[in-house]
Z-matrix of the N, CA and C atoms (Angstrom, degrees):
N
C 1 1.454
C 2 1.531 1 111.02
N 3 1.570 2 103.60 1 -48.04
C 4 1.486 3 100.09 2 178.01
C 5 1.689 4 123.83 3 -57.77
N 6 1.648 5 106.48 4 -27.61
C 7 1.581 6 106.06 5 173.27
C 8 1.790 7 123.91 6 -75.20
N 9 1.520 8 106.90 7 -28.63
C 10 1.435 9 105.32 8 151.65
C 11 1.412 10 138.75 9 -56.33
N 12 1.295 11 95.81 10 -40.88
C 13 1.625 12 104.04 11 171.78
C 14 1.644 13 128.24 12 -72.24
N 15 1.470 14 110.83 13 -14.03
C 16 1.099 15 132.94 14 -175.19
C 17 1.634 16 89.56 15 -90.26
N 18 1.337 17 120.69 16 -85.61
C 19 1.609 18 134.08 17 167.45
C 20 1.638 19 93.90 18 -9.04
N 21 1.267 20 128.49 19 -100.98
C 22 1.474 21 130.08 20 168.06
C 23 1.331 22 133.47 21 20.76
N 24 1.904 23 104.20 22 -73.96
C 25 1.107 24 127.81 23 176.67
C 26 1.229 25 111.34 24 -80.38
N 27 1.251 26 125.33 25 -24.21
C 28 1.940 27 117.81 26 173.74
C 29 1.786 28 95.34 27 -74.17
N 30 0.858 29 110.59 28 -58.74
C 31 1.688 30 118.52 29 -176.68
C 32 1.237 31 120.27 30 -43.35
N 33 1.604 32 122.62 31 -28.08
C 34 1.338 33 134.06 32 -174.57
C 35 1.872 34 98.67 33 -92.13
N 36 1.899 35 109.28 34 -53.55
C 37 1.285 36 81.41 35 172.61
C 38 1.502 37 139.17 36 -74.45
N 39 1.427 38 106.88 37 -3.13
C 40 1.505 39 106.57 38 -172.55
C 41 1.828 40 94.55 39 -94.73
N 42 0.922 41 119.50 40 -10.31
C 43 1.467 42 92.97 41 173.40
C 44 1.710 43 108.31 42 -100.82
N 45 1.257 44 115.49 43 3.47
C 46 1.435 45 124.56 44 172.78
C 47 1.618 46 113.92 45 -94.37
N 48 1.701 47 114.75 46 -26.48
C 49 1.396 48 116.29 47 -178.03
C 50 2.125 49 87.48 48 -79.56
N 51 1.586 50 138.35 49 -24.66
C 52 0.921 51 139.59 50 -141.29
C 53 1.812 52 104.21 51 -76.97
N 54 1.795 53 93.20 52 -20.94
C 55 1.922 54 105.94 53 -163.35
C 56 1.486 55 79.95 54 -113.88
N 57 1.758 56 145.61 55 38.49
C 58 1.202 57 116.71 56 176.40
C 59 1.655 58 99.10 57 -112.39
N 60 1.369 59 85.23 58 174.23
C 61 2.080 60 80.41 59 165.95
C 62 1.040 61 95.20 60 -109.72
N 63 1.623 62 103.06 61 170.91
C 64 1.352 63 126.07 62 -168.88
C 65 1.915 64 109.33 63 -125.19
N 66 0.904 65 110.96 64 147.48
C 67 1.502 66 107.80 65 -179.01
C 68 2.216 67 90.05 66 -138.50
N 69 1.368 68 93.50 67 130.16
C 70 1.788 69 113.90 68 169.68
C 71 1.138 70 100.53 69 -84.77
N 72 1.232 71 142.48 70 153.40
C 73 1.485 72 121.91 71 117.25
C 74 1.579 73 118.72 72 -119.12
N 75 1.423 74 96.70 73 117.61
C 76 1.359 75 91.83 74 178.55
C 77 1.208 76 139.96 75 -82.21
N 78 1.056 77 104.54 76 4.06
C 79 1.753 78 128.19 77 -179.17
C 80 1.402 79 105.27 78 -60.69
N 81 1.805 80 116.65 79 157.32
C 82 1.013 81 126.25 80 172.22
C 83 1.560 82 95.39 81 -80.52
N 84 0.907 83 154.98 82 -11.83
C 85 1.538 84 143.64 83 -174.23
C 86 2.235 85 106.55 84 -116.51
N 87 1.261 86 93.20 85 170.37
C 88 1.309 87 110.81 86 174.57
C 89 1.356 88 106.14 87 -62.54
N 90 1.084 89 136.58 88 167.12
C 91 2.020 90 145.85 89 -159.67
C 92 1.675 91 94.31 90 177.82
N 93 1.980 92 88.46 91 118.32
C 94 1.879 93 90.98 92 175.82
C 95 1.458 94 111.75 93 -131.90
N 96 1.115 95 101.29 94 119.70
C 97 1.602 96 106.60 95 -162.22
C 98 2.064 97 99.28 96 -93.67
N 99 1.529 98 99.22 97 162.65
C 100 1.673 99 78.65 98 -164.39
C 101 2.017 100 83.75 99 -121.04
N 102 1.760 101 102.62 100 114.22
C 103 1.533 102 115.56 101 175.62
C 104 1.558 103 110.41 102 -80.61
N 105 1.602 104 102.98 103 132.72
C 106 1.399 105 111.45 104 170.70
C 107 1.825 106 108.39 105 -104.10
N 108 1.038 107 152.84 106 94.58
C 109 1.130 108 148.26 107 -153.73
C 110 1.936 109 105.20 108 -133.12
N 111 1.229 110 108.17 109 109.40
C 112 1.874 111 110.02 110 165.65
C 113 1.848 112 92.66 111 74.80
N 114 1.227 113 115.44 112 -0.26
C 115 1.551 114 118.85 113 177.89
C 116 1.063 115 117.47 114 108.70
N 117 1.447 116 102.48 115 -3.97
C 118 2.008 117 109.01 116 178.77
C 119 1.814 118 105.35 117 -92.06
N 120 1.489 119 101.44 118 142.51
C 121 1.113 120 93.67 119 -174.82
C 122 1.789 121 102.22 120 -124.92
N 123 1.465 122 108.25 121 150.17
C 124 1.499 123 108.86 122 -169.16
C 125 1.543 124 110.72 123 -162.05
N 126 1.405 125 106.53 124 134.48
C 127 1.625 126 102.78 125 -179.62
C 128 1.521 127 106.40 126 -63.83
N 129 1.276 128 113.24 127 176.85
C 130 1.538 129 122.89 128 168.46
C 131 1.583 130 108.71 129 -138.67
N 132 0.920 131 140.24 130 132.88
C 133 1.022 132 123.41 131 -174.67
C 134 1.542 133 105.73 132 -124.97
N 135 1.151 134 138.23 133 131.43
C 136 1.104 135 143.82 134 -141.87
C 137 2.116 136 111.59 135 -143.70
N 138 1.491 137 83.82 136 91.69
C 139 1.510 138 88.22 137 -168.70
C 140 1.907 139 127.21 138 -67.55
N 141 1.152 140 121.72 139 159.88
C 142 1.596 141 129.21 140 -152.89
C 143 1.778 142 81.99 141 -57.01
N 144 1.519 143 104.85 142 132.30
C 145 1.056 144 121.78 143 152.82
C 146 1.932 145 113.97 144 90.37
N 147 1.167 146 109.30 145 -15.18
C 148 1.298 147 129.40 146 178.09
C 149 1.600 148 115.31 147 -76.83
N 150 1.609 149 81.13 148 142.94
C 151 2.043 150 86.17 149 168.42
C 152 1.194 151 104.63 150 -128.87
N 153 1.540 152 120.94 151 137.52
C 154 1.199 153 144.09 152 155.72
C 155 1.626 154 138.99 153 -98.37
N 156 1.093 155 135.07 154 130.74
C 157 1.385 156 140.70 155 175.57
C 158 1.252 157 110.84 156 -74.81
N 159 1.060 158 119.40 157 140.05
C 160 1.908 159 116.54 158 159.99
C 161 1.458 160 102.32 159 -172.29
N 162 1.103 161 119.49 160 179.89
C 163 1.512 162 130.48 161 176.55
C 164 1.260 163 119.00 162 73.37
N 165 1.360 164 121.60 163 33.78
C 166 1.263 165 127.47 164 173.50
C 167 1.718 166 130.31 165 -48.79
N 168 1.180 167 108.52 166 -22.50
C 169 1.644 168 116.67 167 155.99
C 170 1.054 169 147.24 168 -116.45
N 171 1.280 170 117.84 169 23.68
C 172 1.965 171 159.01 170 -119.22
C 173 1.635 172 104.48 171 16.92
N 174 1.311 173 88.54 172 167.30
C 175 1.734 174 95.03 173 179.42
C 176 2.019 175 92.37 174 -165.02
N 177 1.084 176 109.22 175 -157.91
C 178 1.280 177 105.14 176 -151.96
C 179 1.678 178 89.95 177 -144.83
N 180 1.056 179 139.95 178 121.71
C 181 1.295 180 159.50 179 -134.77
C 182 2.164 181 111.11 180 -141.09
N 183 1.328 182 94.37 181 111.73
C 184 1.318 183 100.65 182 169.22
C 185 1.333 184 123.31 183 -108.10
N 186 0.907 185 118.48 184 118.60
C 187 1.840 186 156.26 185 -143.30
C 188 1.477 187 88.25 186 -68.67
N 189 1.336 188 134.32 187 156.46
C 190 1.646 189 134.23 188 127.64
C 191 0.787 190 126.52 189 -22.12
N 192 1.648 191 131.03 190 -62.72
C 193 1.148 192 138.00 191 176.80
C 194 1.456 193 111.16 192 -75.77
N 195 1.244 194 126.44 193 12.05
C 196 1.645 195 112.69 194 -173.56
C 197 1.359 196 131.04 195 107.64
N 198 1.815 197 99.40 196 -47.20
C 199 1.462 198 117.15 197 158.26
C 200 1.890 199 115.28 198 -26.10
N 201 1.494 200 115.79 199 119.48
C 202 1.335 201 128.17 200 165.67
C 203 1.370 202 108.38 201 -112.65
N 204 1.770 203 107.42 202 123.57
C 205 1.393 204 116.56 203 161.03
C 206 1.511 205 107.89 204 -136.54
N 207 1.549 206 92.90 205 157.43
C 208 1.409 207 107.54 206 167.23
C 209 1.203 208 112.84 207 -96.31
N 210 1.835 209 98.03 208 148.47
C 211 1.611 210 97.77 209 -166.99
C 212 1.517 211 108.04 210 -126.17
N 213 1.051 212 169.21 211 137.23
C 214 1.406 213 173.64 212 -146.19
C 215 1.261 214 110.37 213 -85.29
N 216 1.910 215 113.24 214 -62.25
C 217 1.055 216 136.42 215 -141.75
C 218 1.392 217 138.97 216 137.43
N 219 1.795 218 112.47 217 -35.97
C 220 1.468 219 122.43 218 178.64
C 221 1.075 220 115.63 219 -82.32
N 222 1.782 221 127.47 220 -28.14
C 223 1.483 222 119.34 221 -142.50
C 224 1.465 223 118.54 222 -87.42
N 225 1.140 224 122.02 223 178.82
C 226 1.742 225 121.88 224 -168.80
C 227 1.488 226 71.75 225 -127.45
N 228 1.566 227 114.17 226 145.01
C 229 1.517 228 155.38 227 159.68
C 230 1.225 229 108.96 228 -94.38
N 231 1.536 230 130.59 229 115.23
C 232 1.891 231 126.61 230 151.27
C 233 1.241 232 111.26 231 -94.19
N 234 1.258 233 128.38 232 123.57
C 235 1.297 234 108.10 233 164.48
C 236 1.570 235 103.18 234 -110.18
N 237 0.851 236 121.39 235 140.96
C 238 1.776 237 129.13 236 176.13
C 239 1.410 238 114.93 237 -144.96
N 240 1.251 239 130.21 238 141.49
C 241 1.324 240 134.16 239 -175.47
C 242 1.798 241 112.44 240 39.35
N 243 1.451 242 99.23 241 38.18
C 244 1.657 243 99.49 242 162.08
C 245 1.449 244 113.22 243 90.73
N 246 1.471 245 101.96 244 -3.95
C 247 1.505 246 109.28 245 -173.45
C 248 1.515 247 106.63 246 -121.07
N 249 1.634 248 136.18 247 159.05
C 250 1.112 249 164.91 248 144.81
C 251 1.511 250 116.76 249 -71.13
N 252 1.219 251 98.53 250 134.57
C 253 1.581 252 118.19 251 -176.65
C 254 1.245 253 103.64 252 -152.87
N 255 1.735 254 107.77 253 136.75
C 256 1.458 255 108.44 254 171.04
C 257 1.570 256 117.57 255 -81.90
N 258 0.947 257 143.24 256 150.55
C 259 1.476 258 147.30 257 130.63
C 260 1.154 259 142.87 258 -79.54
């Protein structure tokens, strides 16, 4: 029982990390983008060199620079030299 339940829960998050977005940052410094998600809104802060998941049901994403997009769920984020790029 315990190996089903384990099986389950890997299976549920990997097909839930599968619809998330992704944000890089390739910067030598920290990068904090500000998430609006279900109406809640929350920084993220996203340290030099790190990738993060979020947005699992789209939400709408404010850039470093200011830049606002809406996001679905699938997309990968670069940020490098202070800027955002889709992938």
């Amino acid at each position: 029982m315990k190996i089903f339940t384990t099986a389950a829960i890997a299976f549920v998050a990997a097909t839930g990390a599968a619809h998330a977005a992704s944000i890089v940052n390739a910067d030598q410094e920290p990068r904090t983008v500000v998430v609006t998600e279900g109406g809640n809104q929350s920084e993220l802060v996203v340290g030099a060199g790190e990738t993060v998941q979020f947005c699992q049901d789209g939400c709408f994403v404010t850039m470093p620079n200011g830049d606002r997009e809406a996001l679905t769920g699938g997309e990968t984020i670069e940020i490098s030299g202070g800027r955002a790029r889709f992938r």
